[in-house]
C-alpha positions in Angstrom: 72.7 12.5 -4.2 70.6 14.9 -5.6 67.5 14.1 -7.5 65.2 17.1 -7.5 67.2 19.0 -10.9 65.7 21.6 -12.7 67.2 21.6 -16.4 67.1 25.0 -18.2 68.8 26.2 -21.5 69.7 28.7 -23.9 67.9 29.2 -26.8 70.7 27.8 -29.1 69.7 24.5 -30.5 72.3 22.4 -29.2 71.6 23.9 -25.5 67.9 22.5 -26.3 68.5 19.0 -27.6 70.9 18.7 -24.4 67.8 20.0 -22.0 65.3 17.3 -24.0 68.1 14.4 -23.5 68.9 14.8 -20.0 65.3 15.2 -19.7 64.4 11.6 -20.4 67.3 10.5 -18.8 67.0 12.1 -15.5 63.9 13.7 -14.8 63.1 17.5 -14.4 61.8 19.4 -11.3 60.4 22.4 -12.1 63.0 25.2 -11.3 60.9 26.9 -8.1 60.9 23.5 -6.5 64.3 22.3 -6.9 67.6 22.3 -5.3 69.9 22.1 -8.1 69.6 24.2 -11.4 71.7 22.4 -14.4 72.0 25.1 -16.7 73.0 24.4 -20.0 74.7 27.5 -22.5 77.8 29.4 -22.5 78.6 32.3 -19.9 75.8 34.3 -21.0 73.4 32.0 -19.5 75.4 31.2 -16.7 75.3 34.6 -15.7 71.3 34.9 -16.5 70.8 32.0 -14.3 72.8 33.3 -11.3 70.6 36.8 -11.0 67.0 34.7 -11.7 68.2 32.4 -8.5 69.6 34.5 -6.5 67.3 35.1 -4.1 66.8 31.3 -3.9 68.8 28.8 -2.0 69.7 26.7 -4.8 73.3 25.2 -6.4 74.0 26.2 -9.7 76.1 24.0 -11.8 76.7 24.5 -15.3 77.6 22.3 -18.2 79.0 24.2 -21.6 76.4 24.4 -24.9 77.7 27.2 -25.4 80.8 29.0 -26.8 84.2 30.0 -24.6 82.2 28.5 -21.0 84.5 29.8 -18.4 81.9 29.3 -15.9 80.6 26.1 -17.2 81.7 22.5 -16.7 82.2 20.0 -19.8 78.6 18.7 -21.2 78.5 15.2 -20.8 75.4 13.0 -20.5 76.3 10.2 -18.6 77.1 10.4 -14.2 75.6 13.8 -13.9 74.3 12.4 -10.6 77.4 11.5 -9.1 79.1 14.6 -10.9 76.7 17.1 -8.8 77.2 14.7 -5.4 80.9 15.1 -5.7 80.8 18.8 -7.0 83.0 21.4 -4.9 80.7 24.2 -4.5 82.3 27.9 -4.8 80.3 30.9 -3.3 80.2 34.1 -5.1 78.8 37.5 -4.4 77.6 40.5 -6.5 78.5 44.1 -7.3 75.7 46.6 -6.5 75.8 49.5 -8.7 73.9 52.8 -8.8 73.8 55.3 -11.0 72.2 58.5 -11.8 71.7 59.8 -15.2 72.4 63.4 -16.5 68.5 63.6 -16.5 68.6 62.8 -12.7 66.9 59.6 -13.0 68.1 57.0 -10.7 69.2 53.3 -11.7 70.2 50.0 -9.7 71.9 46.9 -10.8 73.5 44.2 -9.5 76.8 42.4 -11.4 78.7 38.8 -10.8 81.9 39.8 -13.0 81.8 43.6 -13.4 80.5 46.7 -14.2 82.0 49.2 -16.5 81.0 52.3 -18.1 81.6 53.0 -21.8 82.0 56.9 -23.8 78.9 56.9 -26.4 80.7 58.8 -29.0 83.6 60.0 -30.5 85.0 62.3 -27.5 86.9 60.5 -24.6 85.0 60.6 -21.3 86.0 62.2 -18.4 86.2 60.6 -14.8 86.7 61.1 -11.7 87.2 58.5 -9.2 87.0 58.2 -5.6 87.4 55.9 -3.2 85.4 55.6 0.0 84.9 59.5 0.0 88.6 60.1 -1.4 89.6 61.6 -4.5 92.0 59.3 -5.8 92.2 60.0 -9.4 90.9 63.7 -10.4 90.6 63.3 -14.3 90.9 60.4 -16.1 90.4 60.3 -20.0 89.7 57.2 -21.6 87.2 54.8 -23.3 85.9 53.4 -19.9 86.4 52.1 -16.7 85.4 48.6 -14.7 85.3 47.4 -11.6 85.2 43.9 -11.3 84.8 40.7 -9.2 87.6 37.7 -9.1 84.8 35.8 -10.7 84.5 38.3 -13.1 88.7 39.3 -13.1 88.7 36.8 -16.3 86.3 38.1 -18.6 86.1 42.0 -20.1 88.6 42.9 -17.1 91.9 40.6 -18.5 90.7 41.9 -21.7 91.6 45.7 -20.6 94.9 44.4 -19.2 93.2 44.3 -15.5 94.7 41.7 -13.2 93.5 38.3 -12.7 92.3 37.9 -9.1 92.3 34.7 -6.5 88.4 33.9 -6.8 88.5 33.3 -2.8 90.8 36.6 -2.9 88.8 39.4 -0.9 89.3 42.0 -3.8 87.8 43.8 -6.3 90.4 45.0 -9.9 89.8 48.8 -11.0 91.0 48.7 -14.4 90.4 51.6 -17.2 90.0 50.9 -20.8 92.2 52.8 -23.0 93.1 55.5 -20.5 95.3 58.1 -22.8 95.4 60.4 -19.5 97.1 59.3 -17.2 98.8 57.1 -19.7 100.5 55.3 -17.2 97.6 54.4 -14.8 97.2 50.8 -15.1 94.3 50.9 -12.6 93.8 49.5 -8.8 93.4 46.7 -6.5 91.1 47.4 -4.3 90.1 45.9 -0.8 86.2 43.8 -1.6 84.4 46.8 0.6 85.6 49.3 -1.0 83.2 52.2 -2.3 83.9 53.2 -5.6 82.2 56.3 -6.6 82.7 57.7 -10.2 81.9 61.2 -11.9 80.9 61.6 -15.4 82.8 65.2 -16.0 81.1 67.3 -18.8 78.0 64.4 -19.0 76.4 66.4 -21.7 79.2 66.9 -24.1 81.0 63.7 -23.1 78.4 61.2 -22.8 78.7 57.6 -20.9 76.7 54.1 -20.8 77.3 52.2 -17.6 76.9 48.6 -18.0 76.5 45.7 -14.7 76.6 42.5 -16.4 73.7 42.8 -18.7 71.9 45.8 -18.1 72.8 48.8 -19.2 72.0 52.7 -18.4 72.9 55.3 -21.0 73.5 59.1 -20.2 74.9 58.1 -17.1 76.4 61.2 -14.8 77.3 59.1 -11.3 77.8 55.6 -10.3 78.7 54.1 -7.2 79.8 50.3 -6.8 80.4 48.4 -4.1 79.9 44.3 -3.1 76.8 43.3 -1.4 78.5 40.5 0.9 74.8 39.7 1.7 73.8 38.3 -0.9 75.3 34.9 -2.4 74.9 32.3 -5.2 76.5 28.8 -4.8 78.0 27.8 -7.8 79.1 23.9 -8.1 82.3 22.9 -10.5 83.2 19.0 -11.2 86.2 18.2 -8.8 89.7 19.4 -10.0 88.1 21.6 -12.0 86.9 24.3 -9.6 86.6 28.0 -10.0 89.5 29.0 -8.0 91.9 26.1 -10.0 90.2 28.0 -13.8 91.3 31.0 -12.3 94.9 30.3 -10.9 95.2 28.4 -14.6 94.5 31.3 -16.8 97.4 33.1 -15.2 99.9 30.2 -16.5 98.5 30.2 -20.4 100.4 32.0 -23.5 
């Protein structure tokens, strides 16, 4: 049963009197010397906490202070030592994305649920996309485009009409976002070590933002994504409740 827990929270106020109460009740370790991070927020955080530890071998579990908490577990006080002992643990990896600018600067970031780039003004962007070295798509105009994780096949991508992908599923979802040509492309499925290499067509009149999780890059004229299978976060989920059951279950709601 785990007792070295490090206890770190958003900066709401409810995420802080949670952090102060668990606290008393459990203990704290500080974060560099612990095995188990309790994080305490919404996804935001979740998704914070995941890049600050990923270089770490530490378990990541979650309980919800925050809003929606699609990552997080229900916030309760009392068992959260026999909660983490009994946790099933879920193993995700990240997307690494690079991208050069219009200026010819060069940018890296890495992404648990997607990465997506985004027009900056009025005018649709132009895309092209390829897919390890192969032209697949030669113009697409439309907001945007993503490429997400299973992990991440819940969030921004099942709000673009992307499919919902089997978190233990070795996949990535291509989805655009409001593609008016080809109207009819709905996006891809793609194998998990796929490249996916997209061009910014007419980067000075049609600018793009690319985005991977929280970071964004503006001016953008190239970005390649692909996942980096070596490196990992363990995430841990009460039992029943795992990320793969969340997953399966948001394909049944209406």
């Amino acid at each position: 049963m785990p007792s070295d827990i490090a206890f770190i929270a958003s900066d709401a106020p409810e995420a802080q009197r949670a952090k102060r109460k668990l606290e008393r009740r459990y203990g704290s370790t500080e974060p560099d010397r612990a095995s188990v991070v309790v994080a305490l927020g919404g996804d935001g955080l979740m998704l914070q906490t995941l890049h600050r530890f990923l270089s770490e071998d530490k378990a990541i579990y979650g309980m919800n202070r925050g809003s929606v908490g699609f990552l997080m577990n229900a916030y309760r006080e009392e068992d959260l030592l026999e909660r983490l002992e009994a946790a099933e643990r879920t193993e995700i990896h990240p997307l690494r994305m690079r991208a050069i600018s219009h200026a010819g600067e060069a940018h890296e970031a890495l992404a648990f649920n997607d990465v997506y780039l985004l027009r900056r003004t009025f005018q649709a962007a132009k895309l092209r996309i390829s897919i390890d070295g192969v032209v697949r798509l030669n113009e697409l105009i439309c907001d945007g485009i993503l490429v997400a994780t299973p992990a991440g096949s819940t969030a921004y991508n099942l709000s673009a009409h992307g499919p919902i992908l089997p978190i233990n599923s070795q996949l990535l979802a291509l989805t655009p976002i409001s593609a008016f040509r080809p109207r009819r492309w709905r996006g891809a499925i793609l194998p998990h070590n796929a490249k996916v290499k997209i061009d910014i067509l007419e980067p000075g009149k049609r600018p793009v933002n690319t985005v991977a999780d929280h970071s964004e890059f503006r001016d953008i004229s190239i970005v390649e994504v692909e996942q980096d299978m070596s490196l990992r976060v363990t995430m841990l989920f009460d039992r029943g409740h795992s990320l793969a059951e969340r997953v399966l279950a948001e394909q049944f709601l209406y």
